[in-house]
MDTraj code that builds the backbone (N, CA, C; nanometers):
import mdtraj as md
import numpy as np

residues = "UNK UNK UNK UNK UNK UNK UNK UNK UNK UNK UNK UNK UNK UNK UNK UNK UNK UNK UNK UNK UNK UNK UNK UNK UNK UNK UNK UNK UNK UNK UNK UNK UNK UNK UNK UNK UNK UNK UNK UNK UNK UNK UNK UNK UNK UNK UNK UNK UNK UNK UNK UNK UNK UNK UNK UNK UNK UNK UNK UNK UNK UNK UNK UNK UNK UNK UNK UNK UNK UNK UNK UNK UNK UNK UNK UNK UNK UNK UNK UNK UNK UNK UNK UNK UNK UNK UNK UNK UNK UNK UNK UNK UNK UNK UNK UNK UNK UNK UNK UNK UNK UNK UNK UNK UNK UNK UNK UNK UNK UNK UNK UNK UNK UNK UNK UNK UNK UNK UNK UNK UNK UNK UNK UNK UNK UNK UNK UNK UNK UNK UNK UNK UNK UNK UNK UNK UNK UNK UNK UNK UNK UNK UNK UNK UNK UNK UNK UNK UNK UNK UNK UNK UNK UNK UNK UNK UNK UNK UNK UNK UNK UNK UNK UNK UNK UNK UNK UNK UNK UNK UNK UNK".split()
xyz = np.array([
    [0.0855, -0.1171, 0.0000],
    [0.0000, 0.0000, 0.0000],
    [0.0893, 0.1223, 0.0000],
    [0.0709, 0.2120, -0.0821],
    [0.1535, 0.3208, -0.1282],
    [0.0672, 0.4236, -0.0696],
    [0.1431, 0.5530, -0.0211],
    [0.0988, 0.6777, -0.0648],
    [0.1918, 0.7830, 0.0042],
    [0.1483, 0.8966, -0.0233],
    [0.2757, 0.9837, 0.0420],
    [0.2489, 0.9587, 0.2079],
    [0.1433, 0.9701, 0.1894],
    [0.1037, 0.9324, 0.4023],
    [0.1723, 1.0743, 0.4336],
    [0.0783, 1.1603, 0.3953],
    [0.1336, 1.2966, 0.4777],
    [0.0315, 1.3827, 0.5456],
    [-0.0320, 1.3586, 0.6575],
    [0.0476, 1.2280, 0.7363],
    [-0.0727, 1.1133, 0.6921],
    [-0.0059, 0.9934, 0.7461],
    [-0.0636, 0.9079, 0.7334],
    [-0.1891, 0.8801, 0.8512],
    [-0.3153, 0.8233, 0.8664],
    [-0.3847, 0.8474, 0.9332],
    [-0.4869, 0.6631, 0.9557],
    [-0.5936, 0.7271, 1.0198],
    [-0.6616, 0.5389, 1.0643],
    [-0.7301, 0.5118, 0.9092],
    [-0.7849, 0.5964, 0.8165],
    [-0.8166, 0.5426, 0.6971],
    [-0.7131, 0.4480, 0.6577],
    [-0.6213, 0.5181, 0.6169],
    [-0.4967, 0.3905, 0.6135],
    [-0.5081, 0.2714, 0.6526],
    [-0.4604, 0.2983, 0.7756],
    [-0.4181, 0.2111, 0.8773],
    [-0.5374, 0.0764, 0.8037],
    [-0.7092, 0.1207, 0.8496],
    [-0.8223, 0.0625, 0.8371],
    [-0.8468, -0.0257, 0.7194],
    [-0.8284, 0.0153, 0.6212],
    [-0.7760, -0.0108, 0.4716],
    [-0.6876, -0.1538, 0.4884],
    [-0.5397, -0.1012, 0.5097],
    [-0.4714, -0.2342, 0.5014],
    [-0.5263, -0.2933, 0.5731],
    [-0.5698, -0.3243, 0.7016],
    [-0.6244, -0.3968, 0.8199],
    [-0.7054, -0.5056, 0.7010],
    [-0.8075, -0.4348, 0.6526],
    [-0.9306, -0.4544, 0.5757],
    [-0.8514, -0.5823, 0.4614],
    [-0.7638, -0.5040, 0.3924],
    [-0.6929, -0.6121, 0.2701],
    [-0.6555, -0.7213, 0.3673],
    [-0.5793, -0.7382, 0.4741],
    [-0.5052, -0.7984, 0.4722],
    [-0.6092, -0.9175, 0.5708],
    [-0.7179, -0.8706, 0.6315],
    [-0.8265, -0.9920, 0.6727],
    [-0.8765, -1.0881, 0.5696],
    [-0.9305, -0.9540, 0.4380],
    [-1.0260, -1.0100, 0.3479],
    [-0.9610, -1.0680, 0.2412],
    [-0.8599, -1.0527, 0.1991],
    [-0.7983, -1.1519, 0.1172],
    [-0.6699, -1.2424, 0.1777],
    [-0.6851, -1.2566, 0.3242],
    [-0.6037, -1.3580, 0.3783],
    [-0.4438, -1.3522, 0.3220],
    [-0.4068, -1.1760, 0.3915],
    [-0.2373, -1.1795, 0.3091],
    [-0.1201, -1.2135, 0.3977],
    [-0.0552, -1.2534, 0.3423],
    [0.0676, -1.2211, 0.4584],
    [0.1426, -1.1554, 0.5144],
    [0.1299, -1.0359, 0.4997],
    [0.1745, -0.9101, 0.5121],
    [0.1356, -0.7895, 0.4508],
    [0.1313, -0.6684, 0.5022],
    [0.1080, -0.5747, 0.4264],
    [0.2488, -0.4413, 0.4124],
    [0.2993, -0.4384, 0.2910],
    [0.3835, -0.3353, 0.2939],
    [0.3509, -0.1751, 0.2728],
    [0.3539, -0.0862, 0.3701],
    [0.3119, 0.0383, 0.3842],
    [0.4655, 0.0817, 0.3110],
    [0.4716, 0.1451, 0.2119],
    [0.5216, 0.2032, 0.1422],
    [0.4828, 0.3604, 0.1412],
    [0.5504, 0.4253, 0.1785],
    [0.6014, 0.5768, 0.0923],
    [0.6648, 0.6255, -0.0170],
    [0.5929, 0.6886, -0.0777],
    [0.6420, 0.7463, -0.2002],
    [0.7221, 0.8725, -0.1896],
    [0.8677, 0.8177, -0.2946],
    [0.9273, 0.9617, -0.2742],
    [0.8679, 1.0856, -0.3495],
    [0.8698, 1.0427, -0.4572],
    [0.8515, 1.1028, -0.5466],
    [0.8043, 1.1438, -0.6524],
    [0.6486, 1.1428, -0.6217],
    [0.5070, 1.0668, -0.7380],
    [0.4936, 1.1622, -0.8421],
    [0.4694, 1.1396, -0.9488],
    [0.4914, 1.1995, -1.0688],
    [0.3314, 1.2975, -1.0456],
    [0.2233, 1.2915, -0.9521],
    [0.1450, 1.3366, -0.9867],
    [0.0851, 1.4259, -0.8607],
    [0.2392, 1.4650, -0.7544],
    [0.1717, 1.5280, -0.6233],
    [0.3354, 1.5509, -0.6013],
    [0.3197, 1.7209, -0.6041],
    [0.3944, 1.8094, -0.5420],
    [0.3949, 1.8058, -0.3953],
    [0.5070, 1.7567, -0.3441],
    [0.5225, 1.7309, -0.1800],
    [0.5524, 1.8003, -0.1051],
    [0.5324, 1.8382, 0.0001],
    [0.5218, 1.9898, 0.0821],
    [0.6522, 1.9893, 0.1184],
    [0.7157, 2.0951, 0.1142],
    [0.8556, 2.1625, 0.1758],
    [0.8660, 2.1335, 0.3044],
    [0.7450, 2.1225, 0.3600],
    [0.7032, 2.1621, 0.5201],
    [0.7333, 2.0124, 0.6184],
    [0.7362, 1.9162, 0.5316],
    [0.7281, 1.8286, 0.6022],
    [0.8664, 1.6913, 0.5117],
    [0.9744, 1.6758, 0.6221],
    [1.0496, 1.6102, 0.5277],
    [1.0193, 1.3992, 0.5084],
    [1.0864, 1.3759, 0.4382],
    [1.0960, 1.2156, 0.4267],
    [1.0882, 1.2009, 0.5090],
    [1.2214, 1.2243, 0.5737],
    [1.1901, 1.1516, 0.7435],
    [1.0784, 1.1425, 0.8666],
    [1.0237, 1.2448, 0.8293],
    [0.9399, 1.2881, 0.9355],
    [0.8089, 1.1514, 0.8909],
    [0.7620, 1.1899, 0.7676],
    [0.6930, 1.0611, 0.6729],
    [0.7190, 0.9806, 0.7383],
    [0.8307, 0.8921, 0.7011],
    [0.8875, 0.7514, 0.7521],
    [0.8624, 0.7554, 0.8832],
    [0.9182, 0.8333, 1.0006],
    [0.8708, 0.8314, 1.1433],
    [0.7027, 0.7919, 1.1762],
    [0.6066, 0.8668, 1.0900],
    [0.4802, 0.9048, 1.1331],
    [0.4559, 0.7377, 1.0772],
    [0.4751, 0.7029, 1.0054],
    [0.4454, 0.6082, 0.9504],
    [0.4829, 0.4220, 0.9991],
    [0.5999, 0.4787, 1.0612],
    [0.7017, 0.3817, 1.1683],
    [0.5864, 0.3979, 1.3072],
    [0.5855, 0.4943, 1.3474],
    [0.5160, 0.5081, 1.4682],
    [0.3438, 0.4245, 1.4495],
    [0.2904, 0.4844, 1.3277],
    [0.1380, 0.4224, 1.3492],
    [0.1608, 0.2764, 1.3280],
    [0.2645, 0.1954, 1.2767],
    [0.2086, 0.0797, 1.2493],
    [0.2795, -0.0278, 1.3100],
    [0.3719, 0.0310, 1.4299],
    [0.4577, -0.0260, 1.5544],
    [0.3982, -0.1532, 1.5980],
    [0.2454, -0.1124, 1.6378],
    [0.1959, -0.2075, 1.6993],
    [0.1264, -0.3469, 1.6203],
    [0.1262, -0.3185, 1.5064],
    [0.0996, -0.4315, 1.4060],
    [0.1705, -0.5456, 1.3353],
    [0.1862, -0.6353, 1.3854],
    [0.2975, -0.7198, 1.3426],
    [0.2674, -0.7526, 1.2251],
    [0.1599, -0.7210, 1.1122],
    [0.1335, -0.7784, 0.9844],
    [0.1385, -0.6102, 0.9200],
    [0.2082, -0.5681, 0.9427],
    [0.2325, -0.4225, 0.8600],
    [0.3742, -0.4506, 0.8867],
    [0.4293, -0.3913, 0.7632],
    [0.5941, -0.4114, 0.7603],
    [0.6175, -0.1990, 0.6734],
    [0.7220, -0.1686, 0.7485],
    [0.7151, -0.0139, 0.6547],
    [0.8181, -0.0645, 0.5543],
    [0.7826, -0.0281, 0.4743],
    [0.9197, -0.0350, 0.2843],
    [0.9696, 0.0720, 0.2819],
    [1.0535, 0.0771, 0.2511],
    [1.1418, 0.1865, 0.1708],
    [1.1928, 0.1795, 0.0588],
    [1.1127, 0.0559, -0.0343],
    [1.1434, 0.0350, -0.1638],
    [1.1499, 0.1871, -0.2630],
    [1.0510, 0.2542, -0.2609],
    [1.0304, 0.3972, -0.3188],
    [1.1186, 0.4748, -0.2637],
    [1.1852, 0.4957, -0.1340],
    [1.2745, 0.6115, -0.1036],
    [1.3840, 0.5754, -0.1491],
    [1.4335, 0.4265, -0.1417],
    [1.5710, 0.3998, -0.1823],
    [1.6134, 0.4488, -0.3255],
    [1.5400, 0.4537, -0.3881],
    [1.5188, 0.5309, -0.5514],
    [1.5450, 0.6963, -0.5631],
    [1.5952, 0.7281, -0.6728],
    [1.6253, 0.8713, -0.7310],
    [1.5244, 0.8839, -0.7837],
    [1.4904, 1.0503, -0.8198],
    [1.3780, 1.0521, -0.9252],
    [1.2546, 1.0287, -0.9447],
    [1.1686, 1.0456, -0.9741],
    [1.0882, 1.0181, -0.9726],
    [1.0113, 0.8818, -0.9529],
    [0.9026, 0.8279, -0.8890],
    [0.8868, 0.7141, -0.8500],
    [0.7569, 0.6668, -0.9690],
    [0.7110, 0.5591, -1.0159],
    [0.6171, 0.5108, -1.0548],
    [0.5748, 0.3308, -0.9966],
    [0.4726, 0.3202, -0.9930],
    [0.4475, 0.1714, -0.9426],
    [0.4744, 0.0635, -1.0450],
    [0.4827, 0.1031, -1.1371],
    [0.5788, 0.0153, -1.2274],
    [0.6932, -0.0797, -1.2346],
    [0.7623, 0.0261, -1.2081],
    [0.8656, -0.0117, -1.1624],
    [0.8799, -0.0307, -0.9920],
    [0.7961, 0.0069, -0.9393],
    [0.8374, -0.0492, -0.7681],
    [0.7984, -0.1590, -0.7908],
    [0.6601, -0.2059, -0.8760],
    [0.6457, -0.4060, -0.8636],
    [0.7233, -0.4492, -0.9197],
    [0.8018, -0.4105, -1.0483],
    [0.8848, -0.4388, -1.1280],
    [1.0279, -0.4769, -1.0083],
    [1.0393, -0.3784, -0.9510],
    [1.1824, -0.4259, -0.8639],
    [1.1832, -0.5456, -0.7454],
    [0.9930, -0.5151, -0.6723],
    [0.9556, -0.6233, -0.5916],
    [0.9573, -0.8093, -0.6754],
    [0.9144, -0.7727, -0.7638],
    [0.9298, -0.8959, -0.8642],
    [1.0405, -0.9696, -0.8114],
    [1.1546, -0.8642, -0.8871],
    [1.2356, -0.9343, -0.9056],
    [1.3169, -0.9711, -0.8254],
    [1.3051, -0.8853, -0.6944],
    [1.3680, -0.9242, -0.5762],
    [1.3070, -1.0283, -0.5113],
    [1.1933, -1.1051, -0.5467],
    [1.0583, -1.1797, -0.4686],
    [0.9916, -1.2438, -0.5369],
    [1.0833, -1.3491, -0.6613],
    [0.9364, -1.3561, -0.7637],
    [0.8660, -1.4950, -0.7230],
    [0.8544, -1.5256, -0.5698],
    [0.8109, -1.6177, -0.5663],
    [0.6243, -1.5633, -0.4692],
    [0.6304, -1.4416, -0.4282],
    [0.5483, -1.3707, -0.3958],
    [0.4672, -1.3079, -0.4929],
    [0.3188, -1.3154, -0.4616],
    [0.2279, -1.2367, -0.5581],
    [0.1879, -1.1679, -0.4841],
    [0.1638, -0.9933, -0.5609],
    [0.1618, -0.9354, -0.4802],
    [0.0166, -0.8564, -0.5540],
    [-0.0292, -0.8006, -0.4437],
    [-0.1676, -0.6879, -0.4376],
    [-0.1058, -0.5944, -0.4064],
    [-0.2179, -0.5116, -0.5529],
    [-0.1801, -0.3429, -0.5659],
    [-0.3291, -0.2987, -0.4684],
    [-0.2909, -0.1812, -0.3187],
    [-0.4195, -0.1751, -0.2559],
    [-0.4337, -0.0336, -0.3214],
    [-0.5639, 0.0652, -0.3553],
    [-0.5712, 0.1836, -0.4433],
    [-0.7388, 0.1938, -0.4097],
    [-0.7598, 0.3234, -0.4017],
    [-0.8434, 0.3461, -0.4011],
    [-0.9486, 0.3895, -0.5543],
    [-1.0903, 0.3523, -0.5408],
    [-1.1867, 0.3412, -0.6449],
    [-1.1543, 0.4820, -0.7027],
    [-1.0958, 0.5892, -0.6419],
    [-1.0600, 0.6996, -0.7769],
    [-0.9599, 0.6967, -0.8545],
    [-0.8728, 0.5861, -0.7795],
    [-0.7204, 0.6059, -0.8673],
    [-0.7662, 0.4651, -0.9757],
    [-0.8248, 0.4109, -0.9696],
    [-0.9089, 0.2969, -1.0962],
    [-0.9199, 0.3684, -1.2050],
    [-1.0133, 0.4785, -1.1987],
    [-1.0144, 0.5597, -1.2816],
    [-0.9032, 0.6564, -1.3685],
    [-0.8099, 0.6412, -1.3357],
    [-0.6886, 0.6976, -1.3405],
    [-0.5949, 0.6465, -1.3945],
    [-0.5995, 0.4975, -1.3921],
    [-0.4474, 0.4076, -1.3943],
    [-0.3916, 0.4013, -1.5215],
    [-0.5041, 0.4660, -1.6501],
    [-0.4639, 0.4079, -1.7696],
    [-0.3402, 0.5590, -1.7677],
    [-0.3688, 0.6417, -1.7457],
    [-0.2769, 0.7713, -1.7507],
    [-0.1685, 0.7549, -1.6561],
    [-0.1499, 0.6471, -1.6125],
    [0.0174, 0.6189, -1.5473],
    [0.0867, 0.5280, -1.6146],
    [0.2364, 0.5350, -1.5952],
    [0.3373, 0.4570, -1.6656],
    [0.3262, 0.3550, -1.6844],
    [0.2568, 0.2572, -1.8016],
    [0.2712, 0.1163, -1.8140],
    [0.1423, 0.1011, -1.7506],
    [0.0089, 0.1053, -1.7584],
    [-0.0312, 0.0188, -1.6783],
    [-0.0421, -0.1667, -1.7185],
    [-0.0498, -0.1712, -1.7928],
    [-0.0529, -0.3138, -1.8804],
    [0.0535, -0.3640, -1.8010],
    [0.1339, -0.3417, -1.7323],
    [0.2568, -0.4112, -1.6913],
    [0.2182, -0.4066, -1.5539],
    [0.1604, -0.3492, -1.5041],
    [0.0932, -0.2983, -1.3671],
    [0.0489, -0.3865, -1.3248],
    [-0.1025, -0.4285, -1.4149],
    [-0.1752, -0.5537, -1.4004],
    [-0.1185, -0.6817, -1.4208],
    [-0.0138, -0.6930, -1.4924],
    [0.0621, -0.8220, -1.5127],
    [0.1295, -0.8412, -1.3796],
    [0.1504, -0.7679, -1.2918],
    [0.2708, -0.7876, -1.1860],
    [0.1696, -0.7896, -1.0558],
    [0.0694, -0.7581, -1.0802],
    [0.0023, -0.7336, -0.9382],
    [-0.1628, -0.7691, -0.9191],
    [-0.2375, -0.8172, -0.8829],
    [-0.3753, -0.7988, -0.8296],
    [-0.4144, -0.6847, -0.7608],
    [-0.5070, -0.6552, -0.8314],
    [-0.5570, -0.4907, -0.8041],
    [-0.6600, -0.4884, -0.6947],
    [-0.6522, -0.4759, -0.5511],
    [-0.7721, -0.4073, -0.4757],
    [-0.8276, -0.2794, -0.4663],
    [-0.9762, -0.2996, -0.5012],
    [-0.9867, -0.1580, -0.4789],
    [-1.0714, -0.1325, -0.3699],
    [-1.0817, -0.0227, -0.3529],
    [-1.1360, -0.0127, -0.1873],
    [-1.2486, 0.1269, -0.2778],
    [-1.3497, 0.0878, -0.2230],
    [-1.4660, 0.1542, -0.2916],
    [-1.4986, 0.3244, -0.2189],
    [-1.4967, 0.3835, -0.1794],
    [-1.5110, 0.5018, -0.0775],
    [-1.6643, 0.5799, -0.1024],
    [-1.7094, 0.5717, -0.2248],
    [-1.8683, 0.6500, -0.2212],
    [-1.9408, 0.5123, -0.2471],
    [-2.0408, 0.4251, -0.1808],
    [-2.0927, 0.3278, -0.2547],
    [-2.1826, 0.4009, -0.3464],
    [-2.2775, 0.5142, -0.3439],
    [-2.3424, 0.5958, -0.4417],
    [-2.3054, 0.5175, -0.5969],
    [-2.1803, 0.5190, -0.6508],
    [-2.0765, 0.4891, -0.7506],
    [-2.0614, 0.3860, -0.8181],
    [-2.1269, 0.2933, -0.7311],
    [-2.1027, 0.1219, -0.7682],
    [-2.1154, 0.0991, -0.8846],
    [-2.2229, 0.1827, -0.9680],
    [-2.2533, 0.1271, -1.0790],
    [-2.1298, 0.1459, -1.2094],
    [-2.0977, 0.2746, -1.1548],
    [-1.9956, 0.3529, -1.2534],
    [-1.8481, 0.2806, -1.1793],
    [-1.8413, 0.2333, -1.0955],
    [-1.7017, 0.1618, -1.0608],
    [-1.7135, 0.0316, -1.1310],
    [-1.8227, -0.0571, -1.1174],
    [-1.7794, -0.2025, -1.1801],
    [-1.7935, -0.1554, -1.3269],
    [-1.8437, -0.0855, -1.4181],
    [-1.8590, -0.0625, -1.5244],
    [-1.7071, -0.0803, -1.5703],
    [-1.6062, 0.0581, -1.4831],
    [-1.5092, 0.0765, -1.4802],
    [-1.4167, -0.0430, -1.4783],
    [-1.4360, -0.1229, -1.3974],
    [-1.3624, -0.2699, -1.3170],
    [-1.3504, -0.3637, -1.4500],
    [-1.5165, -0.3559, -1.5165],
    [-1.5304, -0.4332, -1.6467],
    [-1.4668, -0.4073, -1.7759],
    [-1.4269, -0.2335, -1.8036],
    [-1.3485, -0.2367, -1.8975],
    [-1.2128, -0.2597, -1.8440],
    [-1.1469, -0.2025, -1.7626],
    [-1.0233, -0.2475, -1.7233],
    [-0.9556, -0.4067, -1.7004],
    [-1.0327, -0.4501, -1.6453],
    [-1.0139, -0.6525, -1.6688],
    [-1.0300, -0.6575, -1.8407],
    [-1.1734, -0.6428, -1.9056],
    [-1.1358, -0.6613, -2.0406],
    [-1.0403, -0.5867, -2.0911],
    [-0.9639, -0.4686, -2.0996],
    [-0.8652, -0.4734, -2.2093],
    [-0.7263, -0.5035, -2.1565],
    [-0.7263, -0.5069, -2.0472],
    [-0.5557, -0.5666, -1.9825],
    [-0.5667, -0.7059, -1.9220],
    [-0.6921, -0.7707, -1.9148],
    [-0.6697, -0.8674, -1.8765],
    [-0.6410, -0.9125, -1.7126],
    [-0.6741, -0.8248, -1.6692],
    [-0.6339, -0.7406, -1.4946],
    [-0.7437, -0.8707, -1.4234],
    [-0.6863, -0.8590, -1.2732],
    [-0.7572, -0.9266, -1.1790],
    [-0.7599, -0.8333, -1.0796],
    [-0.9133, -0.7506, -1.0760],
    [-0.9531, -0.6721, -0.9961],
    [-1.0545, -0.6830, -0.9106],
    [-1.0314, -0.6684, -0.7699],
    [-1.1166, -0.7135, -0.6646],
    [-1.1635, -0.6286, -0.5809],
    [-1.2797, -0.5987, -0.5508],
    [-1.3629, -0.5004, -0.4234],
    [-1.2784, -0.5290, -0.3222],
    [-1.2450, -0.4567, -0.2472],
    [-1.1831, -0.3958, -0.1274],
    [-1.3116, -0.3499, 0.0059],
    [-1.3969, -0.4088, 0.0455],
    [-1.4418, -0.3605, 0.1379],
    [-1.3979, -0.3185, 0.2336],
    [-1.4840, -0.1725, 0.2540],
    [-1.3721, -0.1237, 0.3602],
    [-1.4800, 0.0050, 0.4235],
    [-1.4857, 0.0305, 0.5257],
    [-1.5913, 0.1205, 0.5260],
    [-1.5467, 0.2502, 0.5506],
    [-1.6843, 0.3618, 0.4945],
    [-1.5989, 0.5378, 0.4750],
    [-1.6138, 0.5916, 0.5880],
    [-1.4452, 0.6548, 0.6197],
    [-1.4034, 0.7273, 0.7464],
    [-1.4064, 0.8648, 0.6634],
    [-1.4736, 0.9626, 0.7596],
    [-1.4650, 1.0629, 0.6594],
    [-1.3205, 1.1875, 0.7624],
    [-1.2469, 1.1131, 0.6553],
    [-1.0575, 1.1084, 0.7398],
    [-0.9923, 1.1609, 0.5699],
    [-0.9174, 1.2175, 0.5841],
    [-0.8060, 1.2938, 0.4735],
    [-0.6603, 1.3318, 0.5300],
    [-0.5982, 1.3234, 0.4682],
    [-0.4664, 1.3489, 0.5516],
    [-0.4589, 1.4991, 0.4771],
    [-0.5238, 1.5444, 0.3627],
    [-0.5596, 1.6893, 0.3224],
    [-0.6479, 1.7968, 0.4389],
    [-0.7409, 1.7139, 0.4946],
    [-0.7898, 1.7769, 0.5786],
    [-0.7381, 1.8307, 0.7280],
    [-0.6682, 1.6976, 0.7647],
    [-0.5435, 1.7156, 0.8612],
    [-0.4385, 1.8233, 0.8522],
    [-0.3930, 1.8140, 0.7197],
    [-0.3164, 1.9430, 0.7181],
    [-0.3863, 2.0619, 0.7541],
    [-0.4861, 2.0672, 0.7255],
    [-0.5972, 2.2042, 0.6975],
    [-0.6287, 2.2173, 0.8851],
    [-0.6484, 2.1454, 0.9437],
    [-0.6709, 2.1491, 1.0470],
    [-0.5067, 2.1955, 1.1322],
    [-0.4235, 2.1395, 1.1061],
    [-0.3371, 2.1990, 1.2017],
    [-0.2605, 2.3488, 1.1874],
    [-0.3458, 2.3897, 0.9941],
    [-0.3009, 2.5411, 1.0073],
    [-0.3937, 2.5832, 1.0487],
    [-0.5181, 2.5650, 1.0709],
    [-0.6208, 2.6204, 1.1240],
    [-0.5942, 2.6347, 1.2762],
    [-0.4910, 2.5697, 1.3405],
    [-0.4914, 2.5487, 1.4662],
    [-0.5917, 2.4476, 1.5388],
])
top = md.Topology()
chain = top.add_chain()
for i, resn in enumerate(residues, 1):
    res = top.add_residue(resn, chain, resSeq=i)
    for name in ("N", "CA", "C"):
        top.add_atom(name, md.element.get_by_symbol(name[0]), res)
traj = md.Trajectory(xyz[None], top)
């Protein structure tokens, strides 16, 4: 499970919890992104601090592991190549991509996805059920033209943002 986690918060947390009951995993890797091609990262808050907040929430979970597959990298980051490197460091592991039902919508406008779906099982974690109809629609072209194995993510809506968090602690 990727994201900048700035900060990271119990949606998160709730989420992997959620993958890692409902599809019986063996771990979940909380990954940070250094450097996402599609989110300008605040000055305000460094890597480290990330990695800490992120070390700290998931201390107590022995089925959360933190990665640093993405920081160990220059440059810009894509999930492409992070399954691409997990592969190959692990190719005896299959691994689940966890993403939320807006970034579904999204995936064809990132690097490779065709290679995406070849390397990974896609959960998605649904956040408006309102949507359902327009998400499996979605689910249905994406399995038909890549051939993808994409699975509902139940998970229920915390109405939690780590955007809003920020907003709250300049607000005081």
């Amino acid at each position: 499970m990727g994201g900048t986690f700035n900060p990271i918060h119990y949606g998160h947390l709730l989420l992997a919890e959620n993958a890692f009951y409902q599809f019986e995993l063996d771990e979940i890797l909380i990954m940070p992104t250094k450097n996402p091609y599609y989110k300008n990262l605040s000055s305000l808050i460094t890597e480290e601090d990330r990695v800490n907040m992120v070390r700290l929430a998931i201390e107590d979970n022995e089925h959360f592991v933190l990665s640093k597959e993405e920081l160990d990298r220059d440059g810009t980051t894509y999930t492409v190549e992070t399954l691409h490197n997990l592969t190959a460091k692990h190719p005896e592991c299959e691994y689940y991509f966890i993403m939320g039902a807006d970034s579904l919508y999204h995936i064809e406008s990132w690097k490779e996805p065709d290679k995406i779906m070849q390397m990974a099982i896609i959960l998605v974690a649904c956040r408006d059920v309102g949507s359902s109809s327009s998400l499996k629609s979605q689910i249905d072209y994406i399995i038909s033209k890549y051939d993808a194995d994409i699975r509902l993510l139940a998970a229920p809506v915390l109405e939690i943002s780590s955007h809003d968090i920020r907003r709250r602690v300049r607000e005081g």
